[in-house]
N, C-alpha and C positions, 0 to 999 in steps of 0.2 A: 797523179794518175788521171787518165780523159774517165769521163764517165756522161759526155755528155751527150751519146746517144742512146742514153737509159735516163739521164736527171734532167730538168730543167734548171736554170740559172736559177740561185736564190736556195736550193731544196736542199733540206738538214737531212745526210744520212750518216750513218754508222757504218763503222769497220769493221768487221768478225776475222779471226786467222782459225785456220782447220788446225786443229792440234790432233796430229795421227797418233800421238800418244796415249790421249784422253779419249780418242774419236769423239771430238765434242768440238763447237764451236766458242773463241774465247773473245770478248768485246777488248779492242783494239784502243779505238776511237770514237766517242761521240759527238755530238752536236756538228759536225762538218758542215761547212757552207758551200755548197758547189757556185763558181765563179768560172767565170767564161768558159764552162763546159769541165773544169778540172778541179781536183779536192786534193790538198796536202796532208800529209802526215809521215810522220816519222817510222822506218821498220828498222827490227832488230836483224831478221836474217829475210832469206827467201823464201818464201813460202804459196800458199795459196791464199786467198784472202777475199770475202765476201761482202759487198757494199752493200746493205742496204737500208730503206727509211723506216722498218720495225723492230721491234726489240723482240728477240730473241733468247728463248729459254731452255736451257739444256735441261733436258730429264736423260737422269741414268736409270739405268736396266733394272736397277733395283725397284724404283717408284715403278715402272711400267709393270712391274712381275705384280707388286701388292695392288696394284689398280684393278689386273686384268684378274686376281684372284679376287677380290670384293666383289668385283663387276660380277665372275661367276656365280657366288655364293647370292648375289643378291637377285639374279633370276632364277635362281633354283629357288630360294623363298618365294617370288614370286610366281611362279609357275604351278607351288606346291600349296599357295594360298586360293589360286584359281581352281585348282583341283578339288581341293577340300571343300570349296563352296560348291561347285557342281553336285557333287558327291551328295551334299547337305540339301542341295534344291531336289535331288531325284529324287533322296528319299522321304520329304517332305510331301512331293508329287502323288508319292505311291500309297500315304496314310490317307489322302483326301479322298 
């Protein structure tokens, strides 16, 4: 495959294929040496497939749902900790 008007000669990338199955990307190929502008490797069918020089981590739906629930729970504490201290300063304010 050319890739050499995205890689320089010499640069290690990786192969990802789009699995429509998983909707997820799955690591192919590593350590690839691009050489006069092109990089080999072997496919099993036709598909789409993604070169590039990072490593790449699938997160499923699940991890994003309990992240973005922590994430909420944990500004609600913090919002409800700012409040209470306000709360605490005013009526401190108002004994003096």
């Amino acid at each position: 495959m050319y890739v050499g008007d995205k890689f320089e000669n010499e640069s290690i990338v990786k192969i990802y294929h789009y699995n429509d199955t998983k909707k997820s990307l799955d690591l192919i190929k590593d350590n690839l040496k691009v050489s006069d502008g092109y990089i080999e490797f072997d496919i099993d069918h036709c598909s789409e497939y993604f070169v590039t020089m990072s490593t790449i981590e699938n997160i499923s739906k699940e991890e994003i749902n309990i992240f973005m629930i922590f994430a909420i729970i944990e500004l609600v504490v913090i919002i409800s900790l700012v409040v209470m201290i306000f709360i605490k300063l005013k009526k401190s304010e108002k004994k003096q």
